[in-house]
N, C-alpha and C positions, 0 to 999 in steps of 0.2 A: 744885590750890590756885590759886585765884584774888586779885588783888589790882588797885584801880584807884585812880587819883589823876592831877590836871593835869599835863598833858606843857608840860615850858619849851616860849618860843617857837621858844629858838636849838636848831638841830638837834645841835651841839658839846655841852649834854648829853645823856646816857643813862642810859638807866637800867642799875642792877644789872644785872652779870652772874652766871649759873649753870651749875651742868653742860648746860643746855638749859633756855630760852625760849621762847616763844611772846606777842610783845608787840605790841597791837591798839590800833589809833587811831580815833578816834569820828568826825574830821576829816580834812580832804586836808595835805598836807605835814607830816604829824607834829604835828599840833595840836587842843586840845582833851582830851578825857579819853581816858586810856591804860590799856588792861587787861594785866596780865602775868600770864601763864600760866606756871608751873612746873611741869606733870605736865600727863595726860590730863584734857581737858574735853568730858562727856561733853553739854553744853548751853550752848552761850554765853550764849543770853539768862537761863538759869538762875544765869549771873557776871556777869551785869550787863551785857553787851554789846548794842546795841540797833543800832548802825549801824557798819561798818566801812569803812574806804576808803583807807586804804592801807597798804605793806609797807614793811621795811627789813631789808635780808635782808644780814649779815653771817656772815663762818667766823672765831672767835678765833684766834692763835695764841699760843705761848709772851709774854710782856709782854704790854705795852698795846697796846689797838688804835693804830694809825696808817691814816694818810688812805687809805694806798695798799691797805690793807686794808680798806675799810669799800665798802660798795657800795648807794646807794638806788634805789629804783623806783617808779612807779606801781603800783599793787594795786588792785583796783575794791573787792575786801572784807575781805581779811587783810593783817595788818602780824606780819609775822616774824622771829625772830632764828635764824638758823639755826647751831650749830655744828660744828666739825670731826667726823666721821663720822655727822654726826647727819641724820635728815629728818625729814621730819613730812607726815603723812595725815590729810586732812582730808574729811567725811562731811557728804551733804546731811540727812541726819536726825540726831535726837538718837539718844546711846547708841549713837553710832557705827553707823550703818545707810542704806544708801540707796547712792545714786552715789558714788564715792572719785575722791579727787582726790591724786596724789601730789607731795611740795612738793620739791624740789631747789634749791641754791643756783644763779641767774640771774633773769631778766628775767618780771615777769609785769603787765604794763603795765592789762588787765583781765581778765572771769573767762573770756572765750574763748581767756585764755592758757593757761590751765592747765584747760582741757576741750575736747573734739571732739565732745562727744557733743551740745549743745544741747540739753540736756534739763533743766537746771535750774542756777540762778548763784548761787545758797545753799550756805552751810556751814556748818553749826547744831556741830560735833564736832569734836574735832580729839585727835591722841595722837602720839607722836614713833615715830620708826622708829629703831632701833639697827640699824648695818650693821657688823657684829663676824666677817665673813671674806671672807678673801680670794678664796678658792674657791667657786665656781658648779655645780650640776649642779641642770635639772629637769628630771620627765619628766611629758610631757602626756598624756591619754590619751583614747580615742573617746567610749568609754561608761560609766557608774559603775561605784564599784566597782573602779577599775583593771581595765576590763577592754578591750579591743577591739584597734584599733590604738594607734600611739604613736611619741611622737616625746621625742628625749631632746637637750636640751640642754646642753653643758660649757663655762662660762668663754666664753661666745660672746653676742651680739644678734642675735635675729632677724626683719627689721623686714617679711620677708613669708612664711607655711608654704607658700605656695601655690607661689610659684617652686621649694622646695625639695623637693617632692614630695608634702607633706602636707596633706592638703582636706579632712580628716574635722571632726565640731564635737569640743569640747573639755568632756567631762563629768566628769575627776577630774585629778586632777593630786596629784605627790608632789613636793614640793622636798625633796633631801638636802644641801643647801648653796646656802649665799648667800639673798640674797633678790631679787626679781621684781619686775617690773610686766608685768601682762599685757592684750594691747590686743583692744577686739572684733575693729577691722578691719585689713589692711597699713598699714604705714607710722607707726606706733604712734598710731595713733587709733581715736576713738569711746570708748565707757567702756573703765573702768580696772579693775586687780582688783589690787590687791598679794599677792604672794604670802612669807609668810615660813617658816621653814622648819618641815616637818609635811606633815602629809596632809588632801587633802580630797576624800573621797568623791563627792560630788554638784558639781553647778555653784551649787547653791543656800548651800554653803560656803563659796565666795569669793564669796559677794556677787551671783553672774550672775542675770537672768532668761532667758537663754537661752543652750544651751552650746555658746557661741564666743565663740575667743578666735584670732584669725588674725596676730599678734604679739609678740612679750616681750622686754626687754630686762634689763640687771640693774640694782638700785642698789649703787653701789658708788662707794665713794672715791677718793683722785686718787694712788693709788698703781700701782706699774705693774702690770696684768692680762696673761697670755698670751692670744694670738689663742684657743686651743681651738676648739671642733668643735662640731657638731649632727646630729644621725643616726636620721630615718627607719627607723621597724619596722615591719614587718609583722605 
């Protein structure tokens, strides 16, 4: 569901809150015509959206926002409202397709913030991420199919396979908990791949054109997580 109309000039109002936002600005500073997203949008320019340029990326809590709570930024394309356990992924094609872009509450000044890959600064899709546990496990695997070698992640980040002993490509993968972002190269960059929980046979199921993924870290909330492990198979 889409919805647009003029954003005041003063930044003090806002618009409606909901269980989850997504609210896009035509203009730099919060100005000009303001699109709000309440669900998955599988076309922006299909809601109306023609030019975006900047973000306002707040977490509610119990009462009213206060100052110390509210956080703005520069955005080169998206303007966000982001809430408590909530995130949101965002896709260079319509219907949700193409390069993923995964959104966390901080800083994303332009669109080489939130990508490594340099391959495209468009975001045509966007849909919300639910992060509903606590607990993490996945396991990656060589070849489709689940089958080859593998390496199994618990309640852990890990920001290179290759120190760890693991240098195979990455062609299926099974998350039993939590959810993912998984990076082509170390260091959590180049394209992205969210992983929620389920099974994907192929690399062609999360999105890859080629199966690697040489990083992963979790998304997860600001509650306390145990260190846990990651553990190479043969």
């Amino acid at each position: 569901m889409a919805t647009d109309h003029q954003s005041p000039a003063s930044k003090q109002q806002q618009p409606g809150t909901s269980a989850f936002k997504l609210v896009i600005y035509e203009q730099e500073n919060f100005q000009g015509r303001c699109h709000e997203l309440t669900g998955p949008c599988n076309n922006l320019q299909e809601a109306g959206v023609d030019k975006v340029v900047w973000v306002r990326d707040r977490q509610n809590t119990a009462g009213p926002l206060h100052q110390s709570q509210s956080s703005v930024f520069l955005f080169l394309f998206i303007s966000f409202i982001s809430f408590t356990l909530l995130r949101w992924v965002g896709y260079e094609q319509a219907n949700c397709k193409g390069e993923q872009y995964v959104f966390e509450k901080g800083e994303y000044p332009r669109w080489d913030s939130w990508t490594n890959s340099r391959r495209s600064d468009t975001i045509v899709a966007f849909r919300p991420i639910k992060v509903d546990s606590q607990e993490h496990k996945i396991v990656l695997y060589e070849n489709p199919s689940f089958a080859g070698k593998k390496i199994e992640i618990i309640d852990d980040d890990v920001p290179s396979f290759h120190a760890h002993g693991y240098q195979e490509k990455v062609s299926s993968v099974r998350v039993q908990s939590g959810t993912w972002v998984g990076y082509q190269y170390p260091g959590y960059r180049g394209y992205q791949y969210l992983f929620e929980k389920g099974e994907y046979k192929e690399s062609t199921d999360f999105g890859a054109q080629i199966p690697q993924i040489q990083s992963v870290r979790r998304i997860r909330d600001m509650q306390w997580h145990q260190r846990g492990a990651f553990h190479p198979v043969n």
